[in-house]
PyMOL commands that place a pseudoatom at each C-alpha (Angstrom):
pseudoatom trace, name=CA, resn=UNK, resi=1, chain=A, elem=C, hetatm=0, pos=[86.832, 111.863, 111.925]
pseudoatom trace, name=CA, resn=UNK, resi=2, chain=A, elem=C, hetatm=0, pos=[89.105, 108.683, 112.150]
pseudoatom trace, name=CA, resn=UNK, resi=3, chain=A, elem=C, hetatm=0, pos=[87.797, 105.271, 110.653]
pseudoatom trace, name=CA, resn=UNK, resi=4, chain=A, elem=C, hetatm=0, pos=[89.234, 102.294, 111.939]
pseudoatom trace, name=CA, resn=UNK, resi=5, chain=A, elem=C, hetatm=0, pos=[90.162, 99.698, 109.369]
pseudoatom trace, name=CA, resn=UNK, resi=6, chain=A, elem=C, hetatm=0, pos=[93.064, 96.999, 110.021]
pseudoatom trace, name=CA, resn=UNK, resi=7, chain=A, elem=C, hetatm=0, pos=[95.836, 97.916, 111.106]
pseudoatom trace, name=CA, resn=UNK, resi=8, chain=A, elem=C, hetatm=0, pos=[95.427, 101.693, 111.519]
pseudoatom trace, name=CA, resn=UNK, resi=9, chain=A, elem=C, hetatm=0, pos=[93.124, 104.261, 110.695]
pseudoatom trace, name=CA, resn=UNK, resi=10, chain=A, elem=C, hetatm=0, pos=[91.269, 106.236, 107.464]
pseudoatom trace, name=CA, resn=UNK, resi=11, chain=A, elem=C, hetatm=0, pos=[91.009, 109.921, 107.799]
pseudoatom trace, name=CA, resn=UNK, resi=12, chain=A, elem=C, hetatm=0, pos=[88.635, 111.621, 105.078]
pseudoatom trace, name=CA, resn=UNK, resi=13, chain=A, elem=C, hetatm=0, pos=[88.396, 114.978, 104.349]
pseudoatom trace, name=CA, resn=UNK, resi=14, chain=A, elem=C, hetatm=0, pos=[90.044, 118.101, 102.617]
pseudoatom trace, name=CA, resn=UNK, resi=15, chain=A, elem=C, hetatm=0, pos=[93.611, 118.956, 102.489]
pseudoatom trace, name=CA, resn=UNK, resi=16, chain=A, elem=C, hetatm=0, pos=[93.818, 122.384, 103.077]
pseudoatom trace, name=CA, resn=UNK, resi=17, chain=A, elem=C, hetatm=0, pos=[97.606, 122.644, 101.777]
pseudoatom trace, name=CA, resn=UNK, resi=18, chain=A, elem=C, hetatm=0, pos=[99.099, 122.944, 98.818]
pseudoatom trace, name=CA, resn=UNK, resi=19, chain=A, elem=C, hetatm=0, pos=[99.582, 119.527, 98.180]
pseudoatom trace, name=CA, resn=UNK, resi=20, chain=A, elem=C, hetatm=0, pos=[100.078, 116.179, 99.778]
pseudoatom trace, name=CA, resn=UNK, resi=21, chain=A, elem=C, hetatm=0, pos=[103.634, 116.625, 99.869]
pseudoatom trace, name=CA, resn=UNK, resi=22, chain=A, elem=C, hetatm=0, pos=[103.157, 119.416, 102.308]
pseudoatom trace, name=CA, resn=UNK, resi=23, chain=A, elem=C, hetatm=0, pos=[100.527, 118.037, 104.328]
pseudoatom trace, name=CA, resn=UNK, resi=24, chain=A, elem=C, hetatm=0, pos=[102.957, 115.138, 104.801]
pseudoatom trace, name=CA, resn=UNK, resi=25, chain=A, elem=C, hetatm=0, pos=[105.892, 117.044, 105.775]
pseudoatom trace, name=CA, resn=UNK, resi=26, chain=A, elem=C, hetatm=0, pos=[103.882, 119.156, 108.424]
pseudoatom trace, name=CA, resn=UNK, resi=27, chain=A, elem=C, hetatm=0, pos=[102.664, 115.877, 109.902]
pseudoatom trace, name=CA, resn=UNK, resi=28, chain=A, elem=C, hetatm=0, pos=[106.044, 114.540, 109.723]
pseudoatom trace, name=CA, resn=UNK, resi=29, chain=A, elem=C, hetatm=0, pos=[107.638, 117.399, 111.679]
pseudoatom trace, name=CA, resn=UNK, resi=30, chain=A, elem=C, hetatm=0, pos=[104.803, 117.500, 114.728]
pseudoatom trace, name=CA, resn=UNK, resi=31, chain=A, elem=C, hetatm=0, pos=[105.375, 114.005, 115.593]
pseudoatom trace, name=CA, resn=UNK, resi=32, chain=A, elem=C, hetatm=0, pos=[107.650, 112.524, 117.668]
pseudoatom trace, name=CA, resn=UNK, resi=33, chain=A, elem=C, hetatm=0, pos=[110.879, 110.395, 116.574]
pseudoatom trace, name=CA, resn=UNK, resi=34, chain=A, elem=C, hetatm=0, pos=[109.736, 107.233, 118.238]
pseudoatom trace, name=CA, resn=UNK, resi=35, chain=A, elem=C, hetatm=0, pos=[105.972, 107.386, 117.241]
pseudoatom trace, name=CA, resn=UNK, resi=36, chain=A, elem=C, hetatm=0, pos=[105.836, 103.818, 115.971]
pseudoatom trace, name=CA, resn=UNK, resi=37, chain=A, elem=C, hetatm=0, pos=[103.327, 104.535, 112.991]
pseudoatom trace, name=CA, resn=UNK, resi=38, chain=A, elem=C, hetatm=0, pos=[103.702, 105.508, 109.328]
pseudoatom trace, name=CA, resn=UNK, resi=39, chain=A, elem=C, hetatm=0, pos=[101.492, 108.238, 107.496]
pseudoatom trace, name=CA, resn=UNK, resi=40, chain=A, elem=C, hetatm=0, pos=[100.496, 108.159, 104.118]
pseudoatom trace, name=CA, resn=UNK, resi=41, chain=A, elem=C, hetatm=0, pos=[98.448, 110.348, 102.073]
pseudoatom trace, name=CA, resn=UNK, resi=42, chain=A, elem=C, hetatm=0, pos=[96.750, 108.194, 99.009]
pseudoatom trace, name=CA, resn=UNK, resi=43, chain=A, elem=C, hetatm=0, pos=[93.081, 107.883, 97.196]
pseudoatom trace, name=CA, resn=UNK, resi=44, chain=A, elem=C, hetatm=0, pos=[91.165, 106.689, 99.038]
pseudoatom trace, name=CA, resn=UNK, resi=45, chain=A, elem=C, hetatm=0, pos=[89.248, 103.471, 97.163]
pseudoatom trace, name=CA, resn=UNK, resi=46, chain=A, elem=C, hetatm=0, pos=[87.385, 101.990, 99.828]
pseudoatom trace, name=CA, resn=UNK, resi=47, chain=A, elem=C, hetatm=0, pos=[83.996, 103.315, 99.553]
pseudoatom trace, name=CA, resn=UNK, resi=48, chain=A, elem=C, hetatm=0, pos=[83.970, 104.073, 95.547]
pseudoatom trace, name=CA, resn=UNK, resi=49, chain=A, elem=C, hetatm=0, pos=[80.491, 102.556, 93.735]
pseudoatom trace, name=CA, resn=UNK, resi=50, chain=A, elem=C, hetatm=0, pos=[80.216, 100.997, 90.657]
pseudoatom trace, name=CA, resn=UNK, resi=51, chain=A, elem=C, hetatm=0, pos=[78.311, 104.331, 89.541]
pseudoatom trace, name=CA, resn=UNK, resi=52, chain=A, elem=C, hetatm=0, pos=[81.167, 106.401, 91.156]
pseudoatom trace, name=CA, resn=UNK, resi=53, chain=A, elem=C, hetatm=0, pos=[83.774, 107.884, 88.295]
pseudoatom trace, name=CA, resn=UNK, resi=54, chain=A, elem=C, hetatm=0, pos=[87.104, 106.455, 88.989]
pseudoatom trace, name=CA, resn=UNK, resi=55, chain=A, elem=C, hetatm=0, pos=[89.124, 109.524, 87.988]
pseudoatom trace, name=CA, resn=UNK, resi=56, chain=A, elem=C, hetatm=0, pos=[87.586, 111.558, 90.649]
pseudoatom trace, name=CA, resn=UNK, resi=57, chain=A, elem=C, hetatm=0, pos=[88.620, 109.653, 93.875]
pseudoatom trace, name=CA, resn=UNK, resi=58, chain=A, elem=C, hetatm=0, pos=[88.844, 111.424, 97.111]
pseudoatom trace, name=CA, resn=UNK, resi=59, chain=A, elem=C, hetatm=0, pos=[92.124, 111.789, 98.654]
pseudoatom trace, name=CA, resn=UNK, resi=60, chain=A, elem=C, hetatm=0, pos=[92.845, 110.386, 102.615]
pseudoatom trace, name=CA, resn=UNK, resi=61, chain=A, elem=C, hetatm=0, pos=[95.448, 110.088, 105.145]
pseudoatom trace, name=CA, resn=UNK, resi=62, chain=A, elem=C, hetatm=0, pos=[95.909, 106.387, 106.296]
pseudoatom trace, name=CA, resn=UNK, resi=63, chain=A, elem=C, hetatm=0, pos=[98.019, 106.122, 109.640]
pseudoatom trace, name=CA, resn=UNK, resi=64, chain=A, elem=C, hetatm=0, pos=[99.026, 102.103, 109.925]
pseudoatom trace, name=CA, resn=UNK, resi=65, chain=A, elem=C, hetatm=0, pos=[101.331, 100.455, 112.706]
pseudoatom trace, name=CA, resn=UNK, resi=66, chain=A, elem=C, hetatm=0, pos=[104.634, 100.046, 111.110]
pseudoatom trace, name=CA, resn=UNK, resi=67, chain=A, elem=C, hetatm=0, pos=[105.049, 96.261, 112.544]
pseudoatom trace, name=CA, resn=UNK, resi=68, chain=A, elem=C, hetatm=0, pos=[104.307, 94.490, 109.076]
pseudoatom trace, name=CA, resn=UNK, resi=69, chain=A, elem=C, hetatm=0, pos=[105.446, 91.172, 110.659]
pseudoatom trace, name=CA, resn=UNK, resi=70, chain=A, elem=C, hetatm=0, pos=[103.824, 88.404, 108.859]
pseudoatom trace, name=CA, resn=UNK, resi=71, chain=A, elem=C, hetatm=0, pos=[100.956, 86.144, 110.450]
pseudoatom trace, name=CA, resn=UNK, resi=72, chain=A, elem=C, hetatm=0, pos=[101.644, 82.737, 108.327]
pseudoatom trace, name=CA, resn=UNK, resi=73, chain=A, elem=C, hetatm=0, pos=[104.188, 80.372, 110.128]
pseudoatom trace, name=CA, resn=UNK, resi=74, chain=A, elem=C, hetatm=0, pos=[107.477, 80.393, 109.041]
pseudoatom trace, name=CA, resn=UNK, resi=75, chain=A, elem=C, hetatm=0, pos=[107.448, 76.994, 107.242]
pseudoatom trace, name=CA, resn=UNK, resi=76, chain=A, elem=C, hetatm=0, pos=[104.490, 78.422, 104.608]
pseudoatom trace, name=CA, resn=UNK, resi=77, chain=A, elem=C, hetatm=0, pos=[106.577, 80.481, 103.670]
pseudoatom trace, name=CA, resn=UNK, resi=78, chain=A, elem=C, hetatm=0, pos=[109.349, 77.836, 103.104]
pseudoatom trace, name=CA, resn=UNK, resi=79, chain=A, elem=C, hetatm=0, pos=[107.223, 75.244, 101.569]
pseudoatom trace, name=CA, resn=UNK, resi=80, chain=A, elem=C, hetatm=0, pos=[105.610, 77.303, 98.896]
pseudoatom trace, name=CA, resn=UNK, resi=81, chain=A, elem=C, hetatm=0, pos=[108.962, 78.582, 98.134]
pseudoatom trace, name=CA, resn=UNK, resi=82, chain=A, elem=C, hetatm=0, pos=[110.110, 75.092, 97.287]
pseudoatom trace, name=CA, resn=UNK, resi=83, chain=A, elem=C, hetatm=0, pos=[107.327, 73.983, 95.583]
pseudoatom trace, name=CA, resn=UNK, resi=84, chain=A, elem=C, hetatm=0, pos=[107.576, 77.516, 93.649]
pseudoatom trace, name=CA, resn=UNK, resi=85, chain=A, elem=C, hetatm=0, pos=[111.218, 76.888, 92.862]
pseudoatom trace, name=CA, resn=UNK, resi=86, chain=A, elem=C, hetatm=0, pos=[110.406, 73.145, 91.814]
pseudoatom trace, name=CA, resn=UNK, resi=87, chain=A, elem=C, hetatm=0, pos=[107.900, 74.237, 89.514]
pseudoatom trace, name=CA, resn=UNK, resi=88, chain=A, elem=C, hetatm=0, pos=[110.200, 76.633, 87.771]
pseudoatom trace, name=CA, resn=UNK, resi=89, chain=A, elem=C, hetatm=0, pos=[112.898, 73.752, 87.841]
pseudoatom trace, name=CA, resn=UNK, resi=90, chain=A, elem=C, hetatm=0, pos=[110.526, 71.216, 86.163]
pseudoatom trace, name=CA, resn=UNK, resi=91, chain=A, elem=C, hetatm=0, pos=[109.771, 74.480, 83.089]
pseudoatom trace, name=CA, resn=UNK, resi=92, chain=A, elem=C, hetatm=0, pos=[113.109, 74.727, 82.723]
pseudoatom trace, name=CA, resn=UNK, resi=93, chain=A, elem=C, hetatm=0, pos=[113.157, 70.586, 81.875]
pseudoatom trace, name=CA, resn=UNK, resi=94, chain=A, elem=C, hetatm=0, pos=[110.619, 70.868, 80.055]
pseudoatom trace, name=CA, resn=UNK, resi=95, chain=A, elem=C, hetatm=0, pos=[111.273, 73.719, 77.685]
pseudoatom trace, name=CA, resn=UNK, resi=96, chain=A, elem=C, hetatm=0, pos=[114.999, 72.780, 77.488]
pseudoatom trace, name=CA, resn=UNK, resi=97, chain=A, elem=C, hetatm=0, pos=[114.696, 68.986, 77.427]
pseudoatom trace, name=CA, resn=UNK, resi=98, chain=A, elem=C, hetatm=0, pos=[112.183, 69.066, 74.389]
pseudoatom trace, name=CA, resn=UNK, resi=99, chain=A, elem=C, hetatm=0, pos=[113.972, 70.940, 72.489]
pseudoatom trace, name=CA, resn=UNK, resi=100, chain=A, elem=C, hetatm=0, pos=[116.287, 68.944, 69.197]
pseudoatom trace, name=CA, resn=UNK, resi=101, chain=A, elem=C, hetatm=0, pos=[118.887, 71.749, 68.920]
for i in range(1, 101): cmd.bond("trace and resi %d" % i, "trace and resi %d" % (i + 1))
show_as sticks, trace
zoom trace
């Protein structure tokens, strides 16, 4: 049974292939050309405990929209770029300008 999350959808439960690999490629081949979402088969991590073992996670197929446009406005992106690239600048002056050699 599907589980909504955001963006897409969980599906838990056992692969009855030979491995993920196949299940993929079967899904792959039923669906149309223009579907306009992405299917991936991973371990499935969101309802693990802290008493849960971590090498025995669950397997599940996660179907998400393929529009990963971001939501931040343009200029976040530009100013923390800047400020990221000033940073490294200001290292770089640092490091370099201290040094006697």
């Amino acid at each position: 049974r599907p589980v909504k999350i955001p963006g897409g959808y969980v599906i838990r439960g056992e692969n009855r292939m030979k491995s993920g690999q196949e299940l993929i490629s079967a899904i792959d081949a039923k669906l149309p050309s223009d579907w306009d979402c992405t299917v991936s088969y991973m371990y499935d991590v969101s309802n693990i405990d802290e008493d849960d073992n971590l090498f025995e996670v669950d397997m599940a197929l996660v179907l998400l929209k393929k529009d990963f446009t971001p939501i931040a406005n343009e200029w976040y992106y530009r100013v923390t770029s800047l400020i990221s690239f000033g940073t490294i600048l200001l290292f770089c002056v640092g490091v370099y300008g201290g040094n006697q050699d």
